[in-house]
C-alpha positions as MATLAB code, in Angstrom:
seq = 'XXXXXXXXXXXXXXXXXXXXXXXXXXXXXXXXXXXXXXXXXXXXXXXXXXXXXXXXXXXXXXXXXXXXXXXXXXXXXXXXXXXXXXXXXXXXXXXXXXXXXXXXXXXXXXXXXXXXXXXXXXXXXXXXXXXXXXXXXXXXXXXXXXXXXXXXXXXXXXXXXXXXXXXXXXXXXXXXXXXXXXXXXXXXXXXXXXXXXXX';
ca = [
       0.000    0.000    0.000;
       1.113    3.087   -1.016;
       1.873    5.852    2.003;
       0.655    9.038    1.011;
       2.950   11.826    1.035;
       2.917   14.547    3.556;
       0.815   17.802    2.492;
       3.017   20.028    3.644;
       5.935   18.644    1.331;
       3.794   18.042   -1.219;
       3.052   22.046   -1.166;
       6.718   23.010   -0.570;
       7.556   21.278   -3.776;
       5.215   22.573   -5.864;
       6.291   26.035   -4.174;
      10.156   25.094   -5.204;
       8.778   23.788   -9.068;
       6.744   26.914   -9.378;
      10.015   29.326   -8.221;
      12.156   27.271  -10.287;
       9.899   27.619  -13.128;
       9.482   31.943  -12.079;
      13.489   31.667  -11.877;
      14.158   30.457  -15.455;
      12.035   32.389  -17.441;
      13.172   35.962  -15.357;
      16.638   34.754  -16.258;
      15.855   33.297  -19.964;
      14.238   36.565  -20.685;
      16.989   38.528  -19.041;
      19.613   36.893  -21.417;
      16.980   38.106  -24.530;
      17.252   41.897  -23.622;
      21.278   41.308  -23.257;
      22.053   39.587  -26.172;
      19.446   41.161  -28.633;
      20.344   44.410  -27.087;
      24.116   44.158  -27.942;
      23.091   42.856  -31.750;
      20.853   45.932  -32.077;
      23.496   48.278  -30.617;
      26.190   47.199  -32.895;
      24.409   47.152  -36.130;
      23.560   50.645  -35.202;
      26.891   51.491  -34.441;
      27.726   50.359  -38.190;
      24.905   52.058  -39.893;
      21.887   54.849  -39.196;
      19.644   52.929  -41.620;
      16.321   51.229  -39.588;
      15.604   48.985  -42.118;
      19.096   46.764  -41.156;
      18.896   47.546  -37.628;
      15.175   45.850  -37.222;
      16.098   42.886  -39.362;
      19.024   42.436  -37.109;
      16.881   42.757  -34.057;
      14.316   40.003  -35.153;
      16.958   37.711  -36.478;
      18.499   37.687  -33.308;
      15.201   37.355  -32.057;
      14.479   34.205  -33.700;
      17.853   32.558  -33.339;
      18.303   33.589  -29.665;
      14.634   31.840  -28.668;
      14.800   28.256  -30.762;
      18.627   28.350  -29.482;
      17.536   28.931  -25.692;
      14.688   26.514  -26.268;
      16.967   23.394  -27.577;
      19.858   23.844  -24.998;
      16.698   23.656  -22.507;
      15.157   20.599  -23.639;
      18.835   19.065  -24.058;
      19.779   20.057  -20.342;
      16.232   18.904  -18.985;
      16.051   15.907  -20.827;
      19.236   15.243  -19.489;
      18.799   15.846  -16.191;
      15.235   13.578  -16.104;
      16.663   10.725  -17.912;
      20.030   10.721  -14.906;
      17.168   10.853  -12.212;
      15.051    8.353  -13.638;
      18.391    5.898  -14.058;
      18.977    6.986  -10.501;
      15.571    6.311   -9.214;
      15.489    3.246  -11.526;
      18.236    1.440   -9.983;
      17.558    2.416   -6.142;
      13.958    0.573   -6.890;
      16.097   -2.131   -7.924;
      17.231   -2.734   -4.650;
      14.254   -2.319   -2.515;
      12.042   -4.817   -1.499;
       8.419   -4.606   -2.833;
       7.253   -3.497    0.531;
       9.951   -0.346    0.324;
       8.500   -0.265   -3.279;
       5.191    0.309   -2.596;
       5.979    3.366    0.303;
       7.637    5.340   -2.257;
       5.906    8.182   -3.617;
       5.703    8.883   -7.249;
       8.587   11.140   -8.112;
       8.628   10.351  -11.190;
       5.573   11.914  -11.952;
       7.456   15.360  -10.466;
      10.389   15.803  -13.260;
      10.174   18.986  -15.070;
       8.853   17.948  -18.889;
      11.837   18.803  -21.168;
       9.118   20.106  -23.932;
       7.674   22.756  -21.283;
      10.713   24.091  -20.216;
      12.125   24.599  -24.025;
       8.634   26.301  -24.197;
       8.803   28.278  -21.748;
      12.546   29.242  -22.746;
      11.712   30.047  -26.194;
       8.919   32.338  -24.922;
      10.860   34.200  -22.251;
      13.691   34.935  -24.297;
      11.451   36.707  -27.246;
       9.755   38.855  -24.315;
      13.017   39.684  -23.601;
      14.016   40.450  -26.705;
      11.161   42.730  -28.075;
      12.123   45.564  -25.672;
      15.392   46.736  -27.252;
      14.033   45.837  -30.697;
      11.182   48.508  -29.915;
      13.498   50.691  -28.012;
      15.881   50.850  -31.237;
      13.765   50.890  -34.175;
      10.859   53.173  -32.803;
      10.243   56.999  -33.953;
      12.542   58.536  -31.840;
      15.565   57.662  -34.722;
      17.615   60.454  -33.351;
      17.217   59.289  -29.457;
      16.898   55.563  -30.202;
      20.814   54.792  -29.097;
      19.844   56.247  -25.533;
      16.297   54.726  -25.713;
      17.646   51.755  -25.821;
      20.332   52.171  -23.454;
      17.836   53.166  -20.786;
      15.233   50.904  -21.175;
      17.631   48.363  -20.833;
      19.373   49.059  -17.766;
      15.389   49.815  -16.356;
      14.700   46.414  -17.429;
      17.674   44.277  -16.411;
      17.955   45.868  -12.895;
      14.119   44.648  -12.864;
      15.080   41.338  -13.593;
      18.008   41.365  -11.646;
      16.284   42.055   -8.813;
      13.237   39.699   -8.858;
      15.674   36.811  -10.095;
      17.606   37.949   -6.402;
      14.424   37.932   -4.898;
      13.336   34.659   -6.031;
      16.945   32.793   -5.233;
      17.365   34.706   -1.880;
      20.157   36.283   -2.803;
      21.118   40.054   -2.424;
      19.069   42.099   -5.048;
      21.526   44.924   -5.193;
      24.501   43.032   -6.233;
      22.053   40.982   -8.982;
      21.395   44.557  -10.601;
      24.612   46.282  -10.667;
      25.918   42.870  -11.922;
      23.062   43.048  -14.443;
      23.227   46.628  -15.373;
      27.063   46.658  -15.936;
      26.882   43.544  -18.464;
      24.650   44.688  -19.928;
      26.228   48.281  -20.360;
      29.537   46.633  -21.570;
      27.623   44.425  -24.266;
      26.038   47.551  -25.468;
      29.039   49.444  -25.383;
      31.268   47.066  -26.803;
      29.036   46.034  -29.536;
      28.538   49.687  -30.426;
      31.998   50.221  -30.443;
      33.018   47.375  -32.739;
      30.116   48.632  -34.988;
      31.390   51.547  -35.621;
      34.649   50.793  -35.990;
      33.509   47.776  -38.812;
      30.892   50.828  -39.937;
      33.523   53.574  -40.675;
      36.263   50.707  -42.047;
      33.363   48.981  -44.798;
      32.023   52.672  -45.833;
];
């Protein structure tokens, strides 16, 4: 007879799934506002010309999400098949009475297809905001548009992925904020440079 698990750990781990779950999609759409951002940045550093600058933006787009979403389901699918060996082979050496008072954990391994889902999706949120930021009306601004929105953003997400790993939020966001300020600056830098060199 199976012995039913305790509600209160029952609820804990669903609390830990669910902040697991809240963790990687703040930090899967934190790494689509840094890396689209420093694509955008440097194609604008090359040229003043929207057209290339948006294309950029949603290419990056694209790529950056089904990337995100296979290294996901390749990590998770991973990571399920090791604990299902592991679980596999200490069932092995129970005796059907130890059998039957195990819960089913199996039943609680993330689902490689949801999590490359939910990676996909989280990165292209992230990514839309400097797309928007650098391709909008403001063509004169849309360096510093982007720039700031970006920083607002990232020391958001720094600080609720903090939040949600206990950690200390201000370090997350100056850690966040000054990546993502070098990426920009960096990339902007080399586009120019590449600009100026092919004109």
């Amino acid at each position: 007879m199976t012995i039913p698990m305790d509600p209160r750990e029952e609820q804990k781990r669903a609390l830990a799934r669910r902040l697991n779950w809240l963790r990687a999609g703040v930090l899967g759409a934190n790494d689509g506002i840094v890396s689209t951002a420093g694509i955008v940045m440097g194609v604008a550093g090359a040229t003043v010309e929207s057209g290339p600058i948006l294309i950029a933006g949603i290419a990056a787009l694209v790529a950056g999400s089904i990337s995100m979403a296979g290294g996901e389901y390749a990590s998770v699918s991973a990571q399920r098949d090791s604990e299902m060996a592991a679980l596999s082979k200490e069932r092995e050496q129970l005796t059907a009475a130890e059998k039957s008072s195990l819960p089913g954990y199996a039943d609680e391994h993330v689902s490689p297809m949801a999590a490359a889902i939910a990676s996909f999706i989280s990165f292209a949120l992230g990514s839309v905001l400097p797309i928007v930021a650098i391709a909008g009306p403001w063509i004169d601004y849309r360096e510093v548009a982007t720039v700031a929105s970006v920083v607002v953003a990232l020391a958001l997400t720094g600080y609720f992925g903090a939040k949600i790993g206990r950690a200390k939020p201000l370090r997350a966001v100056i850690r966040n904020v000054v990546v993502s300020l070098l990426t920009m600056g960096i990339a902007y830098a080399i586009g120019t440079v590449l600009g100026v060199a092919v004109g």
